[in-house]
matplotlib code that plots the C-alpha trace (Angstrom):
import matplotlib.pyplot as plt

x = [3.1, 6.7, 9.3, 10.9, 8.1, 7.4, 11.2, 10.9, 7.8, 9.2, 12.3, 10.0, 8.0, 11.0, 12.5, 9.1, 9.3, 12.9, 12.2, 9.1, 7.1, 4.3, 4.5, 4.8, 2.2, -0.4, -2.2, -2.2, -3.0, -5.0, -8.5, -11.4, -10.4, -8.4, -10.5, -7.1, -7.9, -6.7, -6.7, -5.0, -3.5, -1.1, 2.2, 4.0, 7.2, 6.2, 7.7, 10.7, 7.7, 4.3, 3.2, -0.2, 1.7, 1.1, -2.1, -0.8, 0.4, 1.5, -0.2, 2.5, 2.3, -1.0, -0.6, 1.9, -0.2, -3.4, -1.2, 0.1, -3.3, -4.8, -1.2, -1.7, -5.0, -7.6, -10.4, -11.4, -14.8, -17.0, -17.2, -20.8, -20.5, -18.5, -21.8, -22.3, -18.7, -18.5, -21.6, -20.5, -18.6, -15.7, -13.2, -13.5, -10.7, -9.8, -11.1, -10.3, -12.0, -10.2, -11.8, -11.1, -12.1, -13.1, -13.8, -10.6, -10.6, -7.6, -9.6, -11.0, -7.5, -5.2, -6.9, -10.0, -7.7, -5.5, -8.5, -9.9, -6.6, -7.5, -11.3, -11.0, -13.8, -13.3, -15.3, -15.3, -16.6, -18.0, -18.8, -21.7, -20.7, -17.5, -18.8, -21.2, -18.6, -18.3, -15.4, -12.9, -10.1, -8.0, -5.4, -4.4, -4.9, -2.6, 0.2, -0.1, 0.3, 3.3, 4.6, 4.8, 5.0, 9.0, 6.9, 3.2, 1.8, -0.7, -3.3, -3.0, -5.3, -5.0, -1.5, -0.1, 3.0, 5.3, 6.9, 9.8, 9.3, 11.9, 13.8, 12.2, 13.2, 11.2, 8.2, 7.9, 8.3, 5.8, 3.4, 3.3, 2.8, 0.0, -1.5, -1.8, -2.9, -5.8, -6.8, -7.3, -9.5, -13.4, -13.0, -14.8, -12.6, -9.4, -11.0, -11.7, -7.9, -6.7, -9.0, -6.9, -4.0, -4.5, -6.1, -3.2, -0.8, -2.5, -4.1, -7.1, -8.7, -11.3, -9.4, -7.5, -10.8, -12.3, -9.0, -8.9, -12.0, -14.8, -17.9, -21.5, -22.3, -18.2, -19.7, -22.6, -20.8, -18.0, -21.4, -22.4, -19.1, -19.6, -16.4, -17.5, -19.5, -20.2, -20.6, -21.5, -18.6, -20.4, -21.2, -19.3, -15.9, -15.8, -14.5, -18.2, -17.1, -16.3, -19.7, -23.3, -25.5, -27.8, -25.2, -23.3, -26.2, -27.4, -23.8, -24.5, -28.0, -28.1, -25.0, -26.2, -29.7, -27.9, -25.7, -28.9, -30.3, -27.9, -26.9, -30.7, -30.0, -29.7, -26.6, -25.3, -22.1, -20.6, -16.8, -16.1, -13.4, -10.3, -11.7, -9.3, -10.7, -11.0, -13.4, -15.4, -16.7, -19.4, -21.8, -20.9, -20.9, -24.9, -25.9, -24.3, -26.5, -29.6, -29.1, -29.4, -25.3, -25.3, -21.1, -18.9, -15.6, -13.3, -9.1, -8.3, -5.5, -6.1, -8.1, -11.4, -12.4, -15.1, -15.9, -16.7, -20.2, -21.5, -19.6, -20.9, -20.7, -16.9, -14.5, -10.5, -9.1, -5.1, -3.9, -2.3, 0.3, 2.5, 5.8, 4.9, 5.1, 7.1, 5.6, 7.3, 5.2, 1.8, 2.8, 3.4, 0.4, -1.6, -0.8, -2.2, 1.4, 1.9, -2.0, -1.7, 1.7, -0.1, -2.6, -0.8, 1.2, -2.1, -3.5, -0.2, -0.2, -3.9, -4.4, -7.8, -7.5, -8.9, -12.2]
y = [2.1, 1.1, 2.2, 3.9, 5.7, 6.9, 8.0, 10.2, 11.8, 12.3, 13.8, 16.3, 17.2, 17.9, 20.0, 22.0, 22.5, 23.8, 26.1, 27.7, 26.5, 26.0, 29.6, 30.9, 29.5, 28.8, 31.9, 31.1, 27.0, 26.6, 26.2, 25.9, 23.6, 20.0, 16.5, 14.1, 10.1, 8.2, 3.9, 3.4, 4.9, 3.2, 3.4, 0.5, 0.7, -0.4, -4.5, -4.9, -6.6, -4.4, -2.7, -1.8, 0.1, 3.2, 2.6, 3.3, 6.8, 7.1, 9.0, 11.5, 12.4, 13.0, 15.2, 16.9, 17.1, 18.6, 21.1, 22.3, 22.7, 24.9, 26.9, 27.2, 29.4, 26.3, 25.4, 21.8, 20.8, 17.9, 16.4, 16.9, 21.0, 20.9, 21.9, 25.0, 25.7, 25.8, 27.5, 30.2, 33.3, 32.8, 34.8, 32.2, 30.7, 27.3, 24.7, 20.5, 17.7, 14.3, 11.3, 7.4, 4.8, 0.9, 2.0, 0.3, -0.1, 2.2, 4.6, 4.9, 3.6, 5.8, 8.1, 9.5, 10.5, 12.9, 14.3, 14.8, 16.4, 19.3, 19.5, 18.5, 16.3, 13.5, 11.0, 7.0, 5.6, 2.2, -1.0, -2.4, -5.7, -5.1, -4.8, -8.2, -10.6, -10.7, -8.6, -9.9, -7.6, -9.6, -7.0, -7.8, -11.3, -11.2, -9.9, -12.1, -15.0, -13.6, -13.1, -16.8, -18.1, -19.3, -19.8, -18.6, -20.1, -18.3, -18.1, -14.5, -13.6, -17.5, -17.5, -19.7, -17.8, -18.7, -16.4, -16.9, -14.7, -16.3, -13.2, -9.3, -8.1, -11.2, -10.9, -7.4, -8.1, -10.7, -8.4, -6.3, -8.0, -9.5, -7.4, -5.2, -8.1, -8.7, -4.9, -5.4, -8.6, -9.4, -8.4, -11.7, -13.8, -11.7, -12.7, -16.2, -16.4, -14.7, -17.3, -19.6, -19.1, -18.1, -21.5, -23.3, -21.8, -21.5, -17.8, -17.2, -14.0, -14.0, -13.8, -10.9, -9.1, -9.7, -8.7, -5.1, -3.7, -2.6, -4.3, -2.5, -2.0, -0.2, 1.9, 2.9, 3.7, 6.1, 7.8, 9.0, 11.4, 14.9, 15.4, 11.6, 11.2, 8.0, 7.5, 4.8, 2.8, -0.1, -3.1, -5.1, -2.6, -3.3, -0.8, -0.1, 0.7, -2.9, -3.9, -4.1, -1.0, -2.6, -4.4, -1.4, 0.8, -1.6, -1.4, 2.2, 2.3, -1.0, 0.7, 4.3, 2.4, 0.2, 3.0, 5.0, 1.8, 0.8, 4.5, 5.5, 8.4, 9.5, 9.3, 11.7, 10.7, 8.2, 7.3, 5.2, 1.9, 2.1, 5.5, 6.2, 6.4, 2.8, 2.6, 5.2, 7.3, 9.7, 6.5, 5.8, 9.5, 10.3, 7.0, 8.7, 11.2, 9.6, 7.3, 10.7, 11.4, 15.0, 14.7, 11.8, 11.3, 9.7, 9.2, 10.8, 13.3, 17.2, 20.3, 20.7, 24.2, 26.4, 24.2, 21.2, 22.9, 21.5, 18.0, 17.0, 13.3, 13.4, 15.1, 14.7, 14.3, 14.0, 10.8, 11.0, 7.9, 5.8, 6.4, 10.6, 10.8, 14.3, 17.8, 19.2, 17.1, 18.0, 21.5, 21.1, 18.9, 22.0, 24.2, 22.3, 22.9, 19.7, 18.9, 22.8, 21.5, 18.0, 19.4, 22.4, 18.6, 17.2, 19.8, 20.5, 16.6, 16.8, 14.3, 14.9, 16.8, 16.3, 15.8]
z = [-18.6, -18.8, -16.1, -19.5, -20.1, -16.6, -16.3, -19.4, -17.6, -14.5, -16.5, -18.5, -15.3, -13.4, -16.0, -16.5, -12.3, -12.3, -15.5, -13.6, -15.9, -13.4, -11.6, -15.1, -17.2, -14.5, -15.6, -19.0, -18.5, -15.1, -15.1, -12.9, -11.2, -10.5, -9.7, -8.3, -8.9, -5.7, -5.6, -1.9, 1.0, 3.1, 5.3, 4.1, 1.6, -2.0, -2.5, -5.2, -7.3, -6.8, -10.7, -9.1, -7.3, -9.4, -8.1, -4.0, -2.3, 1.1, 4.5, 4.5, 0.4, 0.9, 3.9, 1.9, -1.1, 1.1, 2.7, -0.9, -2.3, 0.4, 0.1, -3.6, -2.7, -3.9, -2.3, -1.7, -2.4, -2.0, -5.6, -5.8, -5.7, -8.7, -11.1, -8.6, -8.9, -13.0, -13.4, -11.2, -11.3, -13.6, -10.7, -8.0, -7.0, -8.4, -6.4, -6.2, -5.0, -4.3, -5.6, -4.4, -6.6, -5.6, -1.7, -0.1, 3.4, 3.8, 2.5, 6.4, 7.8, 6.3, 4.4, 6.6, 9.3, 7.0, 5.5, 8.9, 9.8, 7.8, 7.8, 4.0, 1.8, -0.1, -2.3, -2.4, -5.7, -5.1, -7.6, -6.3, -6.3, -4.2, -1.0, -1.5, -1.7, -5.2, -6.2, -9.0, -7.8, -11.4, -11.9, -8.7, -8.5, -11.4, -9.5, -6.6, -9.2, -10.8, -7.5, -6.6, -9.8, -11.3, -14.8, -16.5, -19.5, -21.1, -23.8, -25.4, -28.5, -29.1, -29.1, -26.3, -24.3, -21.8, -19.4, -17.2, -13.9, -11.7, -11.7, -10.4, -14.3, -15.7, -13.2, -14.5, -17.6, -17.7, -16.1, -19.0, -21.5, -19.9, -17.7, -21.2, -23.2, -21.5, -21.6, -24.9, -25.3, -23.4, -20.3, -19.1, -21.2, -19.3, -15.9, -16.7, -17.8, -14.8, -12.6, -13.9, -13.8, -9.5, -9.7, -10.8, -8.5, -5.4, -5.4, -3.3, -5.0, -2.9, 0.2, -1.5, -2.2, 1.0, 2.8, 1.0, 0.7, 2.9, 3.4, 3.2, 6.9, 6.7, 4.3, 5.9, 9.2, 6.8, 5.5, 8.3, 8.1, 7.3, 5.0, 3.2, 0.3, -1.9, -5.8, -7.9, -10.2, -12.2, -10.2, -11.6, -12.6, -16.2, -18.9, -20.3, -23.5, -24.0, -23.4, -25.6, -24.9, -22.8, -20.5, -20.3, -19.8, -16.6, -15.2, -14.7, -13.9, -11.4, -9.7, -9.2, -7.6, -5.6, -3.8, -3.3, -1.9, 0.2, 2.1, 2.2, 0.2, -3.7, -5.6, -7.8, -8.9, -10.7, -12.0, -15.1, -14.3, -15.8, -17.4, -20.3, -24.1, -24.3, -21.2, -21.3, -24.4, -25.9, -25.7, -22.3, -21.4, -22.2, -20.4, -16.9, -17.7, -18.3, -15.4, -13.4, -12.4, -12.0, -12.4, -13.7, -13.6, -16.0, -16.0, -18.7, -17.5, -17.2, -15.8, -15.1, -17.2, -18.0, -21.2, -18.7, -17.6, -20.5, -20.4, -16.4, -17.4, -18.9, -16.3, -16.3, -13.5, -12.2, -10.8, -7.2, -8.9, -6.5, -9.4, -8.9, -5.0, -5.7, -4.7, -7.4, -10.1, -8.4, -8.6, -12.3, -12.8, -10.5, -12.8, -16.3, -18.4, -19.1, -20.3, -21.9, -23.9, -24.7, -26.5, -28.4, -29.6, -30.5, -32.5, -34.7, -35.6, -35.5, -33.2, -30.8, -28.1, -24.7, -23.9]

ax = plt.figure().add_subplot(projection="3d")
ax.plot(x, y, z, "-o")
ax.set_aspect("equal")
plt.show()
């Protein structure tokens, strides 16, 4: 997302907050509930170059955010009760769960300690291969490169390109353009590309992998938590509806038995990578179900309602983003106005609403 983009958001949200619109319309637009998508926790400032920063929140935001959603009268749940929850009485209060994806290591650092703070539960979702050695962590590989690099050259949709990114504005630029670029091509040709170019200038993706996330025996020893529980997220983190059936479907399945394997106990829930509408679909969707996830989680932005109890395997959720560290945008989010206005767009240009 651009940074114009994410200003004319911020804009909009901060307008809807200083209207009311959240107090106001959160009867009318709230639901059941609210799953939030959280990447990594951590203390440090963001650098002048960091885009996956979207992607980071601060200790103290998400202190600020836990105490908010107690105060707002929610209850937090494990992820795994949300089934009981939705097929329950329709007067309970609203709940949320908070959900991590790629099982970061300051997911016990930083994280575990706030949650423990207030006696709340979270989730980890794990690839498989991510804590055997063989994680291809490429959108951040990519920005390491960029980082160093005074000049990438590049082979985009077999076009060759050449980017400047001696300057912040450049290296941003550049980032862009690629970073989306490859979104939209083989995911396995995007990595290959990406291996490069770290190749070329030095970049040890391994050593970043390696450095970030938590091993298996780390996992096991989180497990043992009582506010922790684990779920499944490919082995390998690719967008599965990129993939043939049959790779796709083994993603899911090998993943979901691997996790079971590994902690010595079942797994029941599973979140799609990347998990917008060009990652994860109907398709993609029934094979979470058949592979025995009792909930799945996707990105695409919004409440979880009554409607959901029928679609376990295809749940929005709210990002926690590193540009929206503002209480006053998780109130609005909280309160499903801007998903609520989103859709009332959608269905008078007759675009598709949410799932």
């Amino acid at each position: 997302m651009s940074r114009n983009t994410t200003s004319l958001i911020k804009a909009a949200l901060t307008a809807m907050h200083y209207a009311r619109a959240d107090s106001m319309l959160a009867p009318l637009t709230g639901g059941a509930g609210v799953i939030f998508t959280l990447h990594h926790v951590r203390p440090e400032p963001p650098q002048p170059f960091e885009p996956n920063r979207i992607l980071k929140i601060t200790p103290d935001f998400l202190d600020a955010v836990l105490t908010e959603v107690v105060r707002g009268g929610f209850d937090v749940v494990a992820l795994d009760d949300v089934p009981q929850r939705l097929a329950g009485e329709s007067d309970a209060p609203p709940f949320a769960c908070f959900t991590f994806d790629d099982g970061y290591r300051d997911n016990r650092d930083f994280a575990l300690p706030v949650f423990e703070k207030h006696g709340l539960p979270f989730t980890v979702f794990v690839p498989g291969d991510f804590p055997s050695g063989k994680a291809d962590l490429w959108w951040l590989v990519l920005e390491e490169t960029i980082r160093v690099a005074n000049k990438i050259e590049i082979s985009l949709h077999g076009l060759p390109r050449d980017f400047r990114t001696g300057s912040l504005a450049e290296k941003m630029h550049a980032f862009h353009q690629i970073y989306w670029g490859l979104r939209r091509i083989d995911e396995d040709d995007a990595r290959m590309i990406v291996a490069g170019l770290a190749s070329a200038h030095g970049i040890d993706g391994r050593a970043l992998a390696d450095d970030l996330l938590m091993t298996w025996d780390e996992i096991r020893a989180m497990a043992h938590h009582p506010l922790v529980s684990f779920g499944a997220h490919t082995n390998g983190h690719y967008a599965l509806a990129k993939l043939p059936e049959a790779r796709a479907r083994a993603e899911i399945v090998e993943s979901i038995a691997t996790l079971s394997r590994e902690l010595g106990r079942p797994c029941q829930s599973f979140s799609f990578p990347y998990g917008d509408v060009t990652a994860a679909g109907e398709r993609e969707f029934r094979m979470a179900a058949d592979a025995g996830a009792s909930v799945a989680v996707t990105t695409r932005k919004g409440l979880v309602h009554a409607r959901h109890k029928d679609r376990m395997t295809a749940l929005p959720r709210v990002s926690l983003n590193g540009d929206y560290q503002d209480m006053r945008f998780v109130k609005v989010f909280m309160s499903g106005a801007p998903f609520a206005l989103r859709d009332a767009v959608k269905r008078l240009t007759g675009a598709p609403a949410a799932a």
